[in-house]
PAPALO-251895 format. One record per atom (N, C-alpha, C): residue in one letter; x, y, z. Coordinates in steps of 0.1 Angstrom, whole numbers, plus 5000, padded with zeros to 4 digits. Layout:
AXYZ/...
This chain:
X501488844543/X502588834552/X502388714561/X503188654561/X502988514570/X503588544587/X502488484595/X502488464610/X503788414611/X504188314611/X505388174612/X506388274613/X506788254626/X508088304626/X509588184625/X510288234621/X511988164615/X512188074622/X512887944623/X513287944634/X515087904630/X515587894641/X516487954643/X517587784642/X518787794628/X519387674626/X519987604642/X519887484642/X520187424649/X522187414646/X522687424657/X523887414651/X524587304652/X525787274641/X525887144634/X526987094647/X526286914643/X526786864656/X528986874651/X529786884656/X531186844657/X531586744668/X530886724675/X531786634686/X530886534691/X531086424697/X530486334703/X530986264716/X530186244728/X530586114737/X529985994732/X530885914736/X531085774735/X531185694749/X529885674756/X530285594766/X529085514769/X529385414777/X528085304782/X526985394791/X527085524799/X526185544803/X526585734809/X526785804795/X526985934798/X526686054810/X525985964816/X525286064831/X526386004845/X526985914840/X528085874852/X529285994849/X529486024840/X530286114840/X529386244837/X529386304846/X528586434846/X529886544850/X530886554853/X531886634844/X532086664830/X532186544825/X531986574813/X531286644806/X529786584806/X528386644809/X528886784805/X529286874818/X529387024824/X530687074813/X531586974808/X533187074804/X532587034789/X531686964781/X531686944768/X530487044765/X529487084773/X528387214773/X529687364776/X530387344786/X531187484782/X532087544770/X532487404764/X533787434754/X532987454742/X531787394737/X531487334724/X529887404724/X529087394732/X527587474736/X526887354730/X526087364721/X525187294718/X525787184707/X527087224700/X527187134692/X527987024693/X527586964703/X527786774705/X526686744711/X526886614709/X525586484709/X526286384721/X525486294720/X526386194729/X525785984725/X526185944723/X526485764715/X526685674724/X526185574724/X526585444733/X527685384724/X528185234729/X529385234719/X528685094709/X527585094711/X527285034699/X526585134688/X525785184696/X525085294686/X526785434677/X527885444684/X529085464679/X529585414663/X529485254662/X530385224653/X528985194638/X527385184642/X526685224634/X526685374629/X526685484638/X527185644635/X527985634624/X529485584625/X530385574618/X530085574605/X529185514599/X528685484585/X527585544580/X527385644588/X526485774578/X526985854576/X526386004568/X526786064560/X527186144569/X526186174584/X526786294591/X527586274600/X528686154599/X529786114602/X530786224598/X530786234585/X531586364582/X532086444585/X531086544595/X531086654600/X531886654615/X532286524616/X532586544629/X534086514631/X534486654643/X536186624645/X536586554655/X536086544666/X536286444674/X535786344681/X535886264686/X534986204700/X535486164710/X535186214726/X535086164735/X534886004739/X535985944742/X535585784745/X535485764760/X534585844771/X534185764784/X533985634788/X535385594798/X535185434805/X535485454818/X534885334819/X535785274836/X535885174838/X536285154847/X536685014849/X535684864841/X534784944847/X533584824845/X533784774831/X533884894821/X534584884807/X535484824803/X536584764811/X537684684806/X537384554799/X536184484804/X535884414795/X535084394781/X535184494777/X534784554766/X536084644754/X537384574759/X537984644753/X538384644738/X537584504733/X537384484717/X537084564712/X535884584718/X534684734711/X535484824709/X536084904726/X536585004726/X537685024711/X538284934711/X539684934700/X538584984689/X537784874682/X536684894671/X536385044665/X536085074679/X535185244683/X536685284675/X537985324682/X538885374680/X539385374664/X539585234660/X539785234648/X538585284635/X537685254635/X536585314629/X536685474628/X536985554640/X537185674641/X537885724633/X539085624637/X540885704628/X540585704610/X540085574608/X539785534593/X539085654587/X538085744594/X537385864590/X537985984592/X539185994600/X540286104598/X539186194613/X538186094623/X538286114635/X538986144646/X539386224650/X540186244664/X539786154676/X540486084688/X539886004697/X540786094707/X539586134724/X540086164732/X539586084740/X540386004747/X540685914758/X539985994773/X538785944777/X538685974796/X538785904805/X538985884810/X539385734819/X539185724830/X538685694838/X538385644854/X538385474857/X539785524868/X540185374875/X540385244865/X540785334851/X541085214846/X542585134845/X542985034845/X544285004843/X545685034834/X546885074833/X547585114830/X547885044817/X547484884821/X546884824804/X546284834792/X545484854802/X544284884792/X544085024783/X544985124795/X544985244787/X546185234776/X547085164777/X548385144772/X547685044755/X547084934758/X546084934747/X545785004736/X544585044745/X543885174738/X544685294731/X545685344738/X546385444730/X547085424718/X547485304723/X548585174707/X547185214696/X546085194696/X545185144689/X545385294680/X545485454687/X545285544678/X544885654684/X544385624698/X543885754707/X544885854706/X544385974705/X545486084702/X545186124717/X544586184726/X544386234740/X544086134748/X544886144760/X544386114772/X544186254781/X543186224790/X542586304800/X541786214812/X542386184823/X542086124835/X540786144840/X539686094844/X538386154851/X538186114869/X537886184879/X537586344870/X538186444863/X537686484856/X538686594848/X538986724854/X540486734854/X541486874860/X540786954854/X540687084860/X539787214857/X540587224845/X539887264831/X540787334821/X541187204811/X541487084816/X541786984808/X541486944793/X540286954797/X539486884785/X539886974769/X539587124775/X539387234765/X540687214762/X542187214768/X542987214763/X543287104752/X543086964755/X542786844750/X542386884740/X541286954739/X540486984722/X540687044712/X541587164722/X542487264715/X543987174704/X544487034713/X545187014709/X544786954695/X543586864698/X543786804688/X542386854677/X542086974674/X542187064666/X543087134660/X544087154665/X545687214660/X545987104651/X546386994659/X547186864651/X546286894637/X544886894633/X544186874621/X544686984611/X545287104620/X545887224612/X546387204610/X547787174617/X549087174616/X549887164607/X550487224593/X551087164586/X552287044593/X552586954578/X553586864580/X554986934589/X555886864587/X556986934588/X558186934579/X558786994576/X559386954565/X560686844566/X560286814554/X561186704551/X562686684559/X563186764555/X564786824562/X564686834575/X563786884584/X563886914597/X563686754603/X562586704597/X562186574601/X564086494602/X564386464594/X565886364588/X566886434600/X566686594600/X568286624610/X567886594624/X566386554628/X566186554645/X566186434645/X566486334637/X566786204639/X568286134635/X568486134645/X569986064645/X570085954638/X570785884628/X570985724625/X571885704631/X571685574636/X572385464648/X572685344633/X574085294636/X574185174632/X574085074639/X573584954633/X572584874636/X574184744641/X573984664650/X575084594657/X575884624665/X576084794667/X576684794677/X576984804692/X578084754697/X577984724708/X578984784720/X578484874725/X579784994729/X579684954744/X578684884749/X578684874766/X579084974775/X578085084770/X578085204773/X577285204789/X577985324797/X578185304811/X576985424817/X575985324821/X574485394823/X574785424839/X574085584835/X574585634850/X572885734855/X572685724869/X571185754870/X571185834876/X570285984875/X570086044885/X568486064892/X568286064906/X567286014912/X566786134922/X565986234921/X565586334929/X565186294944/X565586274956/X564586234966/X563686304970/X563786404968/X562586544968/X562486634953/X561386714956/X561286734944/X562086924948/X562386974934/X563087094937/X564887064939/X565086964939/X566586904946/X567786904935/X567086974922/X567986994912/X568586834907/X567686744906/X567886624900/X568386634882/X567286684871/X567486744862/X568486794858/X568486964865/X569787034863/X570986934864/X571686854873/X572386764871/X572386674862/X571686624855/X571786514847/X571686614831/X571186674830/X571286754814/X572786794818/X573086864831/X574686924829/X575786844826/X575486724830/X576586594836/X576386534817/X575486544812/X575586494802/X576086544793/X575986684792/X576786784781/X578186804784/X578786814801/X580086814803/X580686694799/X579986544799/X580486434794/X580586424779/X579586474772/X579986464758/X580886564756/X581286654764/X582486734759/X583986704764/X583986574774/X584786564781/X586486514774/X586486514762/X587786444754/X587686574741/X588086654738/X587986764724/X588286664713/X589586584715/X590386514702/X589286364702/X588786294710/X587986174709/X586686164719/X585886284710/X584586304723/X583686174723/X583286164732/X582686024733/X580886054730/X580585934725/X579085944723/X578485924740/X576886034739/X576286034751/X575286044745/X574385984753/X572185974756/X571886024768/X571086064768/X570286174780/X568786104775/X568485984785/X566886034785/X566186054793/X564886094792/X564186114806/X562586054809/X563185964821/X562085874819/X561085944829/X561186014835/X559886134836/X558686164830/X557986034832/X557086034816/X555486154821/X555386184831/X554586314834/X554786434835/X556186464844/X556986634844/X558086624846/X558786544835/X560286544826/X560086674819/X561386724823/X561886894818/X563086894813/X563686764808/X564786784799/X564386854786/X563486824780/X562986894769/X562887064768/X562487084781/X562587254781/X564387344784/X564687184798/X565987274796/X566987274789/X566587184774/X567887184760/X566787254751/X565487324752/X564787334743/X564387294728/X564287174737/X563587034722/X562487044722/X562287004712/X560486934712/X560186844717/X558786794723/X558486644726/X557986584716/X558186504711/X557686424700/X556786314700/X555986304692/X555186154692/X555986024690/X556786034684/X558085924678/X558185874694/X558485984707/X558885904717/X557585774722/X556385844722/X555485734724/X555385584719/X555585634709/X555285564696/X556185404700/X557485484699/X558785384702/X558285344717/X558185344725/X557585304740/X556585254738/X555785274731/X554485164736/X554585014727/X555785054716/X556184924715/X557484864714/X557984844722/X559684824725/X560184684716/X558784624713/X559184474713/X559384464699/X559184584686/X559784574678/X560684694673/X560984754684/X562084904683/X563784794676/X563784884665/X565184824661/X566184964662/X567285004657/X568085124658/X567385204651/X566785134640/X566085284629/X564885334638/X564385324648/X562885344655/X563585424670/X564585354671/X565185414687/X565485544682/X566485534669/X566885704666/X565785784664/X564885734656/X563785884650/X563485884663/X563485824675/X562585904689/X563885984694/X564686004686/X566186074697/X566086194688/X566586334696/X566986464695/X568286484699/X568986524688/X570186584688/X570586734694/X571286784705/X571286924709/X572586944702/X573187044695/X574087094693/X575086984688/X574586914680/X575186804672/X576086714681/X575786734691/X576786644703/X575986594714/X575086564722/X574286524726/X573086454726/X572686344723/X571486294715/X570386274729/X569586324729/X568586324738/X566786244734/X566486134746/X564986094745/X564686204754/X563386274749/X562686384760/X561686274764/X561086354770/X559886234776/X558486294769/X557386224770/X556686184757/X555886344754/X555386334745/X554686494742/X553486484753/X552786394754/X551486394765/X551686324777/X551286384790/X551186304806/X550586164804/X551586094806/X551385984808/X551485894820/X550585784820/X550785744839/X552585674838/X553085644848/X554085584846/X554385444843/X553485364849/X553185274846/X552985164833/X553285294826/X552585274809/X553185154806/X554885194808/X555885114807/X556284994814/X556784894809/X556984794816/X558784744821/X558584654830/X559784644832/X561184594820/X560284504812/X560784464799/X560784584787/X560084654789/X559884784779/X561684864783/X561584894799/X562984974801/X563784884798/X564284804803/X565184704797/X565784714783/X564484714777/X564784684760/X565284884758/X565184944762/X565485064759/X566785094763/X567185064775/X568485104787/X569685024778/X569184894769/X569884774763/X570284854749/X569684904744/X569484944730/X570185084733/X570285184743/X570885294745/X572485274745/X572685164758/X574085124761/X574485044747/X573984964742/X574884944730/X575385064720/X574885174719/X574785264711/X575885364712/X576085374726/X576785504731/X577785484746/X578585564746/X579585574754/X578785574768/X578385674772/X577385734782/X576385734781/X575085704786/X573785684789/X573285764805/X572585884801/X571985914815/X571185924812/X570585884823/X568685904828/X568486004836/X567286014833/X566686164848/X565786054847/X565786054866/X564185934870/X563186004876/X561885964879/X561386054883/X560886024901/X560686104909/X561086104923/X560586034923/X559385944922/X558385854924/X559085674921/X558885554929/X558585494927/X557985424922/X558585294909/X557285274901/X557985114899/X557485044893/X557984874891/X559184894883/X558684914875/X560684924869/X561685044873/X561485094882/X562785144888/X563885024892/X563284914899/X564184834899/X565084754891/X564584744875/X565484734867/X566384864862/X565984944862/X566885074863/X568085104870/X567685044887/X568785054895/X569784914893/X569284814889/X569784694889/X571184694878/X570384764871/X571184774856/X572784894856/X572185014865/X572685084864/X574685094869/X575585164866/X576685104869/X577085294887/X576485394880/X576385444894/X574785504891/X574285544908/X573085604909/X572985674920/X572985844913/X572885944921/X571785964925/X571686004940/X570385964945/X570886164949/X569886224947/X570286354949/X569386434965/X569786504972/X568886544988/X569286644983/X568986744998/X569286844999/X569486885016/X569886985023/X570286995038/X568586995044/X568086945043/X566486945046/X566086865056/X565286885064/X564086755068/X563186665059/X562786685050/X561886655040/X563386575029/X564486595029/X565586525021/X565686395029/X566086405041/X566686355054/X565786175056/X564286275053/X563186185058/X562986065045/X563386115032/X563186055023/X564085965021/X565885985020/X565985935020/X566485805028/X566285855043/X565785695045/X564485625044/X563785675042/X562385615033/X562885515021/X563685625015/X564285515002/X565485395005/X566185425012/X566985335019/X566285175020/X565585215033/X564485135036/X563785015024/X563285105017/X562485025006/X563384944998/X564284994997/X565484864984/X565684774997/X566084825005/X566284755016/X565984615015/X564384635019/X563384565025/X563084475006/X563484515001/X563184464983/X564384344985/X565384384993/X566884294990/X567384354979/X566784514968/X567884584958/X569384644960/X569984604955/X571384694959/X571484804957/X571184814971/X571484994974/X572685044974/X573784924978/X575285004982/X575485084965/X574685064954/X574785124944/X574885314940/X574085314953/X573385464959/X574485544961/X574985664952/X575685754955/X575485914960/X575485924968/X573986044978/X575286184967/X574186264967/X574486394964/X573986494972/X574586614975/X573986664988/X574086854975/X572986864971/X572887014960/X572587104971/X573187244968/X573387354972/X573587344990/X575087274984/X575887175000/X576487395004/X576687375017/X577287505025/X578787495018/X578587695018/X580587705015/X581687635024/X582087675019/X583687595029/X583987675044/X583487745043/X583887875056/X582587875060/X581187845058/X579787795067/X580287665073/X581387645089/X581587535092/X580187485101/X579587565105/X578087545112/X577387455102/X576987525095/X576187415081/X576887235075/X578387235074/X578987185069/X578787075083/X578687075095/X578687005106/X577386955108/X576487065104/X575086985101/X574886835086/X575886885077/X575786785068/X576686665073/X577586675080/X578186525087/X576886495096/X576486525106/X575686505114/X574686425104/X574186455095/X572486415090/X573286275083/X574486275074/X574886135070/X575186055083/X575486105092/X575785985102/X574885935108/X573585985109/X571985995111/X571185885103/X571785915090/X571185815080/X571885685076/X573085705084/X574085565077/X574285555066/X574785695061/X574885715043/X576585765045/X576785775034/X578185885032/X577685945019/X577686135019/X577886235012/X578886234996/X578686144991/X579986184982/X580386274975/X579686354970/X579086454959/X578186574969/X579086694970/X578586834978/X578486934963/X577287004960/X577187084953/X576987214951/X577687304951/X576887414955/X575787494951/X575387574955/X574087664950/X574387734935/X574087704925/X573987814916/X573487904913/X572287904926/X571688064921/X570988084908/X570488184908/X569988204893/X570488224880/X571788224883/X572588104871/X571388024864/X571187924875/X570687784869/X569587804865/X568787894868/X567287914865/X567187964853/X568288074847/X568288154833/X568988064825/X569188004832/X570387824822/X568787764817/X568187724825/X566887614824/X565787664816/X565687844819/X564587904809/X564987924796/X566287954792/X566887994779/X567187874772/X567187714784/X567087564771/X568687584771/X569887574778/X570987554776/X571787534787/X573087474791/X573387414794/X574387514804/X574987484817/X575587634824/X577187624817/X577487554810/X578487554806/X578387674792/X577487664786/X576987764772/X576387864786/X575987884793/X575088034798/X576388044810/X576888014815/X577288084830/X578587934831/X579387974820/X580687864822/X581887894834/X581488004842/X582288024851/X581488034868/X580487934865/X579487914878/X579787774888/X580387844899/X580587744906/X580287604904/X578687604905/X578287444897/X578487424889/X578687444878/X579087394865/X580487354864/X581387434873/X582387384876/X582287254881/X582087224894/X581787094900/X581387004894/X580287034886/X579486904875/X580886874863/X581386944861/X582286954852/X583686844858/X583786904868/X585186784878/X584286654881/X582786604881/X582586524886/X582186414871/X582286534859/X582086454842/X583686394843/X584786474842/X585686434842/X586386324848/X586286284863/X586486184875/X585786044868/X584486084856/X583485954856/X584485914842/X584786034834/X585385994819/X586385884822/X587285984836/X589085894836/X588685824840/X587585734853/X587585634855/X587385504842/X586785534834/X585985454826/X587285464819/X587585534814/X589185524805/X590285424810/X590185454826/X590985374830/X590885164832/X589585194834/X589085054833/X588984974823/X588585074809/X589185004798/X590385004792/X591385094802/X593285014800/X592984874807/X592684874815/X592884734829/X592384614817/X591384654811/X590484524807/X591384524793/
């Protein structure tokens, strides 16, 4: 009987970091020992693209690529690392600290399927892993489904379609709900000659048009964004979703993305390629400030800037006032909306909303009322209040204010 006892298999490596010096990130360190236990390693990024070309390359489904800043100039390698990976049917997860919106914009083009920001959000990572283990499962999709969620666009035309924006000043202010409503009342606005409409949502972190038409996000939207400079009609459509054969919708991208990703020439080429396309073009923007909002606003023909009877509305939007202001942007563009405005018989309330525009040196154009939870079982169920609750005060109003935008536009192209 032999002394020697067993010992016990080591378990097979699946995952790897990739970074210049893996003890700077000691989150990671801690979330790649909770998800995975013993079975990852860790690579510099030269000792990385040597890995690549052994046998026990094979075995492995992902890798972690840790940078920072300092790493930007190294972004040759970085790409190398990335491509090398993909070529072996590699997964790449993106971690990033303080790096630039370039460079990550780069790098993603290259093939990175994850990003995850460092330090890393409690839970991040594991979800990250989860995802892109699924993607390796995932069957295809089929053929048919793929062709009907992409619209064809004919190529040349030129409709000088009338791009209209909506602009949350706080968050909660039913910015969204407006613009998915305003878009489906407009595509419905003519029965005998309905006019073509786009909905997109440049929300590229927590855009919710996708949940409240219940679409999918797609990679096609990325895909088409991170390169605008060769998007032709066939590339713009496969990123569009069709709702109920009358609405064509960009959701915003399947993964949080910084805003920045995009450029001022990127929206441009998108807002240009939309308006040629279609009658109506709306945006949902996202409350934030970013460098191309101001081609957004510049471009746009109205832009609903949406409050609420608040302090925190009140304060913002002269905050925002201010800033175009101080930019020299045309604000007189700015059409204030005032959501879940007082009834007609609350004259106490209704005196407080004169009072705060005359405060702000604004005028109110647009009072909406409260929909209640209407709107909430409209936004959970992915449909529009005209399909859930077509006899809700708001939907009414959004409805008279689709109409007001149809006849004007009708009318301007008698004049012209």
């Amino acid at each position: 009987m032999s002394n020697s006892m067993p010992q016990p298999e080591a378990a097979p490596i699946v995952a790897c970091t990739i970074s210049r010096d893996v003890q700077n990130f000691d989150l990671l360190i801690e979330d790649m020992e909770a998800t995975l236990g013993e079975s990852w390693g860790d690579l510099g990024f030269a000792e990385a693209l040597a890995f690549f070309g052994q046998p026990e390359a094979a075995a492995m489904e992902f890798v972690a690529l840790a940078m920072d800043e300092t790493d930007e100039d190294n972004l040759v390698l970085m790409s190398e690392i990335i491509t090398q990976a993909k070529a072996r049917d590699i997964r790449v997860i993106l971690i990033a600290e303080d790096m630039t919106p370039a460079a990550l914009h780069s790098l993603l083009r290259q093939g990175a399927d994850e990003f995850v920001p460092y330090p890393l959000p409690e839970g991040e990572l594991a979800q990250a892993i989860e995802r892109v283990r699924a993607g390796e499962n995932a069957p295809p999709a089929p053929a048919a489904e793929t062709e009907s969620a992409a619209p064809q666009l004919k190529a040349g035309v030129r409709k000088d379609g009338a791009l209209i924006v909506v602009h949350g000043l706080a968050g909660g202010t039913g910015a969204t709900t407006l613009a998915v409503n305003l878009a489906w009342e407009l595509a419905n606005a003519d029965k005998k000659n309905a006019p073509s409409v786009c909905l997109l949502d440049f929300d590229l972190q927590s855009g919710s048009v996708a949940t409240f038409l219940d679409l999918q996000r797609r990679e096609a939207v990325y895909e088409m964004m991170s390169d605008t400079q060769s998007m032709d009609e066939e590339i713009f459509g496969q990123a569009l979703q069709t709702f109920e054969d009358k609405l064509h919708v960009l959701t915003a991208p399947a993964e949080m993305l910084p805003l920045d990703i995009i450029t001022n020439e990127d929206v441009e080429r998108i807002l240009s390629m939309a308006c040629n396309q279609f009658d109506y073009v709306i945006v949902d923007m996202p409350s934030t400030l970013v460098q191309w909002s101001e081609t957004v606003l510049t471009s746009a023909h109205i832009y609903f800037a949406m409050l609420e009877l608040d302090m925190r509305s009140a304060q913002n939007a002269l905050r925002f006032k201010r800033a175009l202001q101080s930019e020299e942007l045309p604000f007189e563009k700015l059409r204030y909306v005032m959501n879940r405005a007082p009834k007609f018989t609350d004259l106490s309330a209704k005196s407080r909303v004169k009072r705060m525009a005359e405060s702000l040196s604004i005028s109110i154009d647009v009072q909406l009322p409260d929909g209640g939870k209407a709107v909430t079982q409209a936004n959970d169920h992915g449909l529009p209040l005209a399909n859930s609750a077509p006899k809700s005060p708001l939907r009414r109003e959004i409805a008279k204010l689709a109409g007001s935008i149809h006849d004007l536009k009708g009318d301007q192209a008698k004049a012209a």
